[in-house]
VEXDREN-2710 file (C-alpha; in Angstrom, 1 decimal):
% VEXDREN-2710
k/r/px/py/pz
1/UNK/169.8/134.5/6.6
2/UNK/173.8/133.9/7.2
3/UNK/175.0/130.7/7.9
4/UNK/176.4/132.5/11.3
5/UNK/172.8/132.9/12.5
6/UNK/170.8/129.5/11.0
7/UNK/173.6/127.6/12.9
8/UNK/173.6/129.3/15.9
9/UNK/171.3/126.9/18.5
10/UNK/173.4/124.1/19.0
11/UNK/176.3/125.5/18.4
12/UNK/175.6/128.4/21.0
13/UNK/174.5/125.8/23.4
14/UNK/177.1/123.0/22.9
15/UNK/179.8/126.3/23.3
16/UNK/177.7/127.3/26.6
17/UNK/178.4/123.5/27.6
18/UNK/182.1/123.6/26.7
19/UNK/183.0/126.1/28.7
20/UNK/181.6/125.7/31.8
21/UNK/181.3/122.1/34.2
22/UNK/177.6/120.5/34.8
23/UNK/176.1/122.9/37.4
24/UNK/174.2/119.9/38.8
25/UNK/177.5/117.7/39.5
26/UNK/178.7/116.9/43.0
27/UNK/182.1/115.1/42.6
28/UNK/181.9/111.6/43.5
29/UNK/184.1/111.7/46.1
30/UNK/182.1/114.5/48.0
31/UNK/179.3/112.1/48.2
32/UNK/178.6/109.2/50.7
33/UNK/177.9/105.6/48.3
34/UNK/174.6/103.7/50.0
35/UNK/175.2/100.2/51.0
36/UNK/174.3/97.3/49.1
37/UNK/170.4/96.6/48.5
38/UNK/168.4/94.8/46.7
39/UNK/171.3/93.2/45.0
40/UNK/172.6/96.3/43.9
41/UNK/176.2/97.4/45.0
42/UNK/176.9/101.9/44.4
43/UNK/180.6/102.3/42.7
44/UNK/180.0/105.9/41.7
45/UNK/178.3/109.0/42.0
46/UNK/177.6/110.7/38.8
47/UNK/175.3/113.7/39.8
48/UNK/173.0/115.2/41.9
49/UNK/169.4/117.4/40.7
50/UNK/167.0/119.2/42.8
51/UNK/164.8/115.8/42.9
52/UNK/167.7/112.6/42.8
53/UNK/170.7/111.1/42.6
54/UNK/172.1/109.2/40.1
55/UNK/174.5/106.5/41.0
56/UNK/176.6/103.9/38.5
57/UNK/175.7/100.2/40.0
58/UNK/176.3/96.9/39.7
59/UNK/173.8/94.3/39.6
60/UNK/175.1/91.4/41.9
61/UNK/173.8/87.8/41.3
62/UNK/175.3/84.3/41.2
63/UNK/175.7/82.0/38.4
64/UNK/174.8/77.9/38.2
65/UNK/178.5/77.5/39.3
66/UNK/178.1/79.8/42.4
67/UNK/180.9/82.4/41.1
68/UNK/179.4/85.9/41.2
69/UNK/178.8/87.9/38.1
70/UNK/177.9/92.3/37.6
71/UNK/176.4/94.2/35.0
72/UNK/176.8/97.8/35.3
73/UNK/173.4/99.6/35.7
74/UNK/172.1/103.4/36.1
75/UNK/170.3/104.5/39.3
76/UNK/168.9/107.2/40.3
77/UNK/167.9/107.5/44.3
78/UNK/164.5/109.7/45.2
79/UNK/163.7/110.8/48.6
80/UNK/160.5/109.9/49.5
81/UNK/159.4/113.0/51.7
82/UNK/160.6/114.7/48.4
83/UNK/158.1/113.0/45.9
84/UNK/154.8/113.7/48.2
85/UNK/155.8/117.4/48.0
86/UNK/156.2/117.6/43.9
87/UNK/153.5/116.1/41.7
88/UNK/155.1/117.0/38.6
89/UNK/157.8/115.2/39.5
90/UNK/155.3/111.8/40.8
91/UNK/153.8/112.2/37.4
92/UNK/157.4/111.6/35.6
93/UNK/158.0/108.9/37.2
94/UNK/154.6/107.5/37.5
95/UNK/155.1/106.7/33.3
96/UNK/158.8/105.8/33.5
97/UNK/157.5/103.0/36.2
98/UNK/154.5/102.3/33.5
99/UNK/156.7/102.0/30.6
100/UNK/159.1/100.0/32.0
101/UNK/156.3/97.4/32.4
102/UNK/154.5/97.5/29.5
103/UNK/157.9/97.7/26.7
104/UNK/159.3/94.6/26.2
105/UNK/162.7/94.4/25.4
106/UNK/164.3/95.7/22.1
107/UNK/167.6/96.6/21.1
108/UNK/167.2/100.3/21.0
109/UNK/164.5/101.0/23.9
110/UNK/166.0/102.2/27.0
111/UNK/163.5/101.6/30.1
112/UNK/163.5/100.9/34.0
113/UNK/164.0/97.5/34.1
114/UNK/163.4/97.5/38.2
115/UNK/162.1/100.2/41.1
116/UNK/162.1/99.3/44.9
117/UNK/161.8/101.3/47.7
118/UNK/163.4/101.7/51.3
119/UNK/161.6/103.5/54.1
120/UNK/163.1/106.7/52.8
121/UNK/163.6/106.2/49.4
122/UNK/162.7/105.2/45.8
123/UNK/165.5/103.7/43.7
124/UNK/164.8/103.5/39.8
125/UNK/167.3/101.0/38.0
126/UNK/167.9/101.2/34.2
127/UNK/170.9/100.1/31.7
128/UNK/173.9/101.7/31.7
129/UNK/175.2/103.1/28.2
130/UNK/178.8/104.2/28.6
131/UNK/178.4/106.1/25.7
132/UNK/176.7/108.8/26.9
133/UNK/173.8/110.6/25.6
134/UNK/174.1/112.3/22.2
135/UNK/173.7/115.9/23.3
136/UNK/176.9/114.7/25.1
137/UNK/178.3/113.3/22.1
138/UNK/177.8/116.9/19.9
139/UNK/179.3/118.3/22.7
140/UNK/182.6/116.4/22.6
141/UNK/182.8/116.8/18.7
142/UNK/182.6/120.9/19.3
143/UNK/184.9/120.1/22.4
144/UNK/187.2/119.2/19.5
145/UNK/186.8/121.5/17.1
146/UNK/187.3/124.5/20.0
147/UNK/190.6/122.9/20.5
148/UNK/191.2/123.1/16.7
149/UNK/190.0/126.4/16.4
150/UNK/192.3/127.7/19.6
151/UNK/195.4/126.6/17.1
152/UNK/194.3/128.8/14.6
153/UNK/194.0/132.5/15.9
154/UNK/191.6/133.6/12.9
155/UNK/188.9/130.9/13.6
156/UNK/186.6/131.3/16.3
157/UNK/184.7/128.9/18.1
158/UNK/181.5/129.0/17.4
159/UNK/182.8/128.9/13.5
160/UNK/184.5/126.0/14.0
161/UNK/181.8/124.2/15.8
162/UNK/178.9/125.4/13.0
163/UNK/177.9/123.1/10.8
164/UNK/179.7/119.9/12.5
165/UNK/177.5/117.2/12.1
166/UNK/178.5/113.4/12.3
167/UNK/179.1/111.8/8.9
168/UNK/175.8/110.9/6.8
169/UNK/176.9/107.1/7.2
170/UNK/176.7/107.9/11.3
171/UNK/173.5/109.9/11.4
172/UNK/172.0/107.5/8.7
173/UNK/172.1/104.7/10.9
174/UNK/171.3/106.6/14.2
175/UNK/168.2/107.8/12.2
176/UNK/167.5/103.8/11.5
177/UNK/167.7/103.2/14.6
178/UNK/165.7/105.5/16.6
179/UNK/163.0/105.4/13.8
180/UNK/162.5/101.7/14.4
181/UNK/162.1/102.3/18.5
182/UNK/159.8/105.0/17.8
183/UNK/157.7/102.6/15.4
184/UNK/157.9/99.6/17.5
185/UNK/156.9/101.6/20.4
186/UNK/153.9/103.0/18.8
187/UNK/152.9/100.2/16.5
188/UNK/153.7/97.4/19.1
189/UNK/153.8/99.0/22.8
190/UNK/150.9/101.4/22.3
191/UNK/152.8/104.3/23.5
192/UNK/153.9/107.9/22.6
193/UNK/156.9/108.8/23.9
194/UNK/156.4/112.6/23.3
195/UNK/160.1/113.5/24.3
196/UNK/162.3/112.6/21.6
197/UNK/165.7/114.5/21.9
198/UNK/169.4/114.4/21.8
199/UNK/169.5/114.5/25.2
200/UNK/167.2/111.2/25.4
201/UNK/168.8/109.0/22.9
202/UNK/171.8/107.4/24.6
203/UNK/174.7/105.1/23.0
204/UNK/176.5/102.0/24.3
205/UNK/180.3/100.9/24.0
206/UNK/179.5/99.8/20.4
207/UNK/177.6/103.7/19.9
208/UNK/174.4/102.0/18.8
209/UNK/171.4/103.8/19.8
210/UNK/169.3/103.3/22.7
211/UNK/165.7/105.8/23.7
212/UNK/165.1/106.6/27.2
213/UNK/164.2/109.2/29.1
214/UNK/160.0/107.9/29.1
215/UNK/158.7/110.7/32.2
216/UNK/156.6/112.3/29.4
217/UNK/155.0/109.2/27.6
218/UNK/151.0/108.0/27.5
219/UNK/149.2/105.3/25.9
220/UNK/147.5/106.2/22.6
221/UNK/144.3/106.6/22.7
222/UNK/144.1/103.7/19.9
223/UNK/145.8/101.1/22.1
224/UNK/143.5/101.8/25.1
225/UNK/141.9/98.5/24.1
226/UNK/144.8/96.2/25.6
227/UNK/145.1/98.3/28.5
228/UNK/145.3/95.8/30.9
229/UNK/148.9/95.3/29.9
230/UNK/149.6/98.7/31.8
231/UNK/148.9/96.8/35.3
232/UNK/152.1/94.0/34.5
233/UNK/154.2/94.2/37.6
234/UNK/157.5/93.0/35.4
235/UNK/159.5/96.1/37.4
236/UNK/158.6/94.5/40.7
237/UNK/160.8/94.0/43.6
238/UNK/162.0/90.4/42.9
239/UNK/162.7/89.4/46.6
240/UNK/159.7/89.7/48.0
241/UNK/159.9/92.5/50.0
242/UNK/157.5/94.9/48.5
243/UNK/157.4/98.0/50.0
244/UNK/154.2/100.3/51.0
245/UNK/156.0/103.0/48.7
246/UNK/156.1/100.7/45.5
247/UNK/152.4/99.5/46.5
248/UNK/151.6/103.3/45.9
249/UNK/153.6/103.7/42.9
250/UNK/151.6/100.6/41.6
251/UNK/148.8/102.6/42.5
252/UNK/149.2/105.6/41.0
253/UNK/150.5/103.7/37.3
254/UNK/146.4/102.1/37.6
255/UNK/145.4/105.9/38.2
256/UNK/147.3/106.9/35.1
257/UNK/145.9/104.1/32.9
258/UNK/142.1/104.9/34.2
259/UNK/143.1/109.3/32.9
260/UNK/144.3/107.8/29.5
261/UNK/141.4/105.7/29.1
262/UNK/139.2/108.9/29.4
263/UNK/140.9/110.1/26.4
264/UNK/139.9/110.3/22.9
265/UNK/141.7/109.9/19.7
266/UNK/143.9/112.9/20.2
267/UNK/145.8/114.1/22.7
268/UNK/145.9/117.7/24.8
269/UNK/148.5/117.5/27.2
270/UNK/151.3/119.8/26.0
271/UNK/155.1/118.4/26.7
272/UNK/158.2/118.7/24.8
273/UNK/161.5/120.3/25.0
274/UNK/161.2/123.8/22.9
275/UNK/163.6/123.1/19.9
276/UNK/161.7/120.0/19.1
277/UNK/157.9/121.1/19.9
278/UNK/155.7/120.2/16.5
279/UNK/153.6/123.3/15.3
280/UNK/150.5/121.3/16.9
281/UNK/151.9/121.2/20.0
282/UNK/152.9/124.9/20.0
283/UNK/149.7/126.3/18.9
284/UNK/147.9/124.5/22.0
285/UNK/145.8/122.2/19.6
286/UNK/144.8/118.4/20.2
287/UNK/147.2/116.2/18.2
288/UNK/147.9/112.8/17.5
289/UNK/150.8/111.7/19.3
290/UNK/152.7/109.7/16.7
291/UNK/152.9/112.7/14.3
292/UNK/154.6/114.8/17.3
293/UNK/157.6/112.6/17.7
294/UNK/157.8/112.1/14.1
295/UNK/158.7/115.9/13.9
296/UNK/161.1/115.5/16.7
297/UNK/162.6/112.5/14.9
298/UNK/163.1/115.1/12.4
299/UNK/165.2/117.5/14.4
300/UNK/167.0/115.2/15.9
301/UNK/168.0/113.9/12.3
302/UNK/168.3/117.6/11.4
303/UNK/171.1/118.4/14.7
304/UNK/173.2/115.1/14.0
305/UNK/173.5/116.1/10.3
306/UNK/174.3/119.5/10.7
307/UNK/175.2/120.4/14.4
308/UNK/172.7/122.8/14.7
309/UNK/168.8/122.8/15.4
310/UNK/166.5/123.6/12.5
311/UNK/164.6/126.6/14.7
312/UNK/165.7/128.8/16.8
313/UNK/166.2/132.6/17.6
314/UNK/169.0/134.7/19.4
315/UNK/168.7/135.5/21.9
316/UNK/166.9/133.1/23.3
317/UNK/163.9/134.7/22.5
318/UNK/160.9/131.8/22.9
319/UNK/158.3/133.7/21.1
320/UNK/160.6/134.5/18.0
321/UNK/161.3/130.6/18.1
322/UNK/157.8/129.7/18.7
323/UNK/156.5/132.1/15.7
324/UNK/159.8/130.2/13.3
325/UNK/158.4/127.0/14.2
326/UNK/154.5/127.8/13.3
327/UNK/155.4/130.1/10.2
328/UNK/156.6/129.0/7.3
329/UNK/158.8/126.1/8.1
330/UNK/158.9/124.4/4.2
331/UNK/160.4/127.7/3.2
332/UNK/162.8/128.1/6.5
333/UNK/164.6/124.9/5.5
334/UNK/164.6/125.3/2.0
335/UNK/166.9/128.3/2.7
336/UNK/168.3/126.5/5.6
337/UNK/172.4/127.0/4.8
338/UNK/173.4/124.2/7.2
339/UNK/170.7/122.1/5.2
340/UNK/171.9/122.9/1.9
341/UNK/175.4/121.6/2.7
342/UNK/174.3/118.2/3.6
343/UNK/175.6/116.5/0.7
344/UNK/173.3/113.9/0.6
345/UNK/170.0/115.1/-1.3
346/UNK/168.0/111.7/0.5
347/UNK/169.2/112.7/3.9
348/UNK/167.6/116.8/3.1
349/UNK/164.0/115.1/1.5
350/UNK/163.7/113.3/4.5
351/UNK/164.5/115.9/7.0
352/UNK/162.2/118.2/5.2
353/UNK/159.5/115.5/4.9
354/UNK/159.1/115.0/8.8
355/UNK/159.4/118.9/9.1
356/UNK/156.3/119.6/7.3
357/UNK/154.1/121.8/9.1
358/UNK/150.6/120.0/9.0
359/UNK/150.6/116.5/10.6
360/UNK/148.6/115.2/8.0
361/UNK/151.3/115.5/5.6
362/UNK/154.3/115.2/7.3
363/UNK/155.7/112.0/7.2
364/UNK/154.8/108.8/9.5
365/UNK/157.4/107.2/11.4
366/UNK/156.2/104.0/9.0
367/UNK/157.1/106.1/5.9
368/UNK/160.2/107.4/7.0
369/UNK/161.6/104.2/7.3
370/UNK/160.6/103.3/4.2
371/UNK/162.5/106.5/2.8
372/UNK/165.2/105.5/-0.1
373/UNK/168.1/106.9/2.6
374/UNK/166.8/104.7/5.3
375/UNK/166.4/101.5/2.7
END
């Protein structure tokens, strides 16, 4: 395997990123801002998908002494006609909304801290990072070394972009610090998050990390005992003025609670994004959902110290990824070039420790943060 090839999924997708502009992005000044509600003020558009857009905010309140004060805040703006037309999109928010209610704060969980509804539309409010998100963050470090490598005629770009990782200080403490919201969230919320990826772990001014991005999260099976908690209404329109559309939204989070608590100690529904998807998940068997975002934990930690993802295929061939992922993955990495030239030998056990292939011996979240690099 040449080092060209192992290190050719993020790179090929950060230099597919670097060249082109966000498809999905309306500039802001093409786009109308809403009017205050709810408290909330709209200084700038950021995007717009196929189901929302997203909007920077202020939150607007009033201190003791009666001068005003503003956070900045995320929010993204559904149309309602839109959601009773796609379920799939109902069920994502239907556990952001749950989620929101049942974590309680913690310094690296990233939830929706407050939804309300007009006649024609849902608004979901979250914390801004102004960091961005760390798929963003690889793609400004490539961004760079493109811009190095343009100086420097015999250096291509995708040469110059292989292998950049952050520094093992960097990624040591990212790693720290999305391991502890994973465990807290499993051990202390009763939930799986079941998405874990660079493009979900955000970072503020100070680039400490945060998890969001909850659409594809349930309640373990094992927690089902407390579920009452899932009914808290601490995302609830403060004001009052509660809307038939959050009423069903409240709804449907019961409805979710009542599926989960039909389940048993493993789960069946398969989600992920492809490059982090555990063997279990791939190969359509029941698993136990801490175990699949300890592997994803483990690609993440694999992309920040390397710059590249640990599987992939050219091509973008999904069944040669797919067959990578299920085959011999202890083997893979041990001749894994971009793992090799990690220089830290604790960072590579670890890696290849939550990269095991059976979820009975790949490593816990618990045990990873016990792991002499993470001490």
């Amino acid at each position: 395997m040449s080092a060209s090839s192992a290190c050719s999924s993020l790179t090929r997708h950060i230099t597919a990123a670097t060249s082109s502009s966000n498809n999905a992005a309306i500039p802001a000044a093409s786009h109308h801002l809403p009017p205050t509600l709810n408290g909330y003020s709209f200084s700038k558009h950021v995007r717009s998908s196929l189901s929302h857009d997203t909007f920077i905010g202020q939150a607007e309140r009033r201190e003791e002494e009666g001068t005003p004060a503003t956070s900045q805040k995320v929010i993204r703006i559904y149309a309602l006609d839109y959601l009773r037309r796609d379920e799939e999109c109902r069920f994502t928010i239907e556990r952001e909304c749950m989620a929101g209610r049942i974590v309680p704060s913690h310094p690296h969980l990233l939830t929706v801290e407050k939804v309300f509804a007009s006649q024609t539309d849902l608004f979901l409010v979250e914390p801004y990072c102004s960091g961005g998100d760390l798929y963003e963050y690889m793609v400004s470090i490539a961004t760079a070394a493109a811009a190095a490598a343009a100086e420097h005629a015999d250096v291509s770009v995708e040469d110059s972009i292989a292998g950049k990782g952050l520094s093992i200080e960097f990624a040591q403490r990212l790693a720290r610090e999305l391991l502890t919201a994973v465990h807290f969230l499993h051990t202390t919320c009763g939930l799986v998050h079941r998405n874990i990826k660079l493009e979900t772990l955000f970072c503020d001014a100070r680039m400490s990390l945060h998890l969001g991005g909850f659409g594809l999260c349930a309640v373990l099976p094992t927690s089902l005992a407390g579920g009452e908690n899932v009914n808290d209404t601490n995302t609830t329109n403060n004001d009052g003025n509660a809307s038939q559309g959050a009423q069903e939204e409240k709804q449907q989070d019961v409805a979710v609670s009542a599926a989960a608590s039909a389940s048993t100690s493993l789960m069946r529904l398969c989600c992920s994004s492809k490059h982090y998807a555990a063997p279990e998940l791939i190969q359509g068997q029941p698993y136990q959902g801490e175990a699949v975002d300890a592997w994803a934990c483990g690609v993440v930690l694999f992309a920040l110290l390397t710059g590249c993802f640990p599987f992939d295929s050219l091509e973008n061939d999904d069944e040669a990824l797919f067959k990578l992922i299920c085959g011999d993955a202890e083997t893979h990495l041990a001749q894994h070039p971009a793992l090799a030239a990690v220089e830290d030998p604790r960072a590579v056990d670890l890696v290849r420790n939550l990269l095991r292939q059976s979820p009975k011996s790949r490593y816990s979240v618990a045990e990873a943060l016990e792991h002499p690099f993470l001490v």
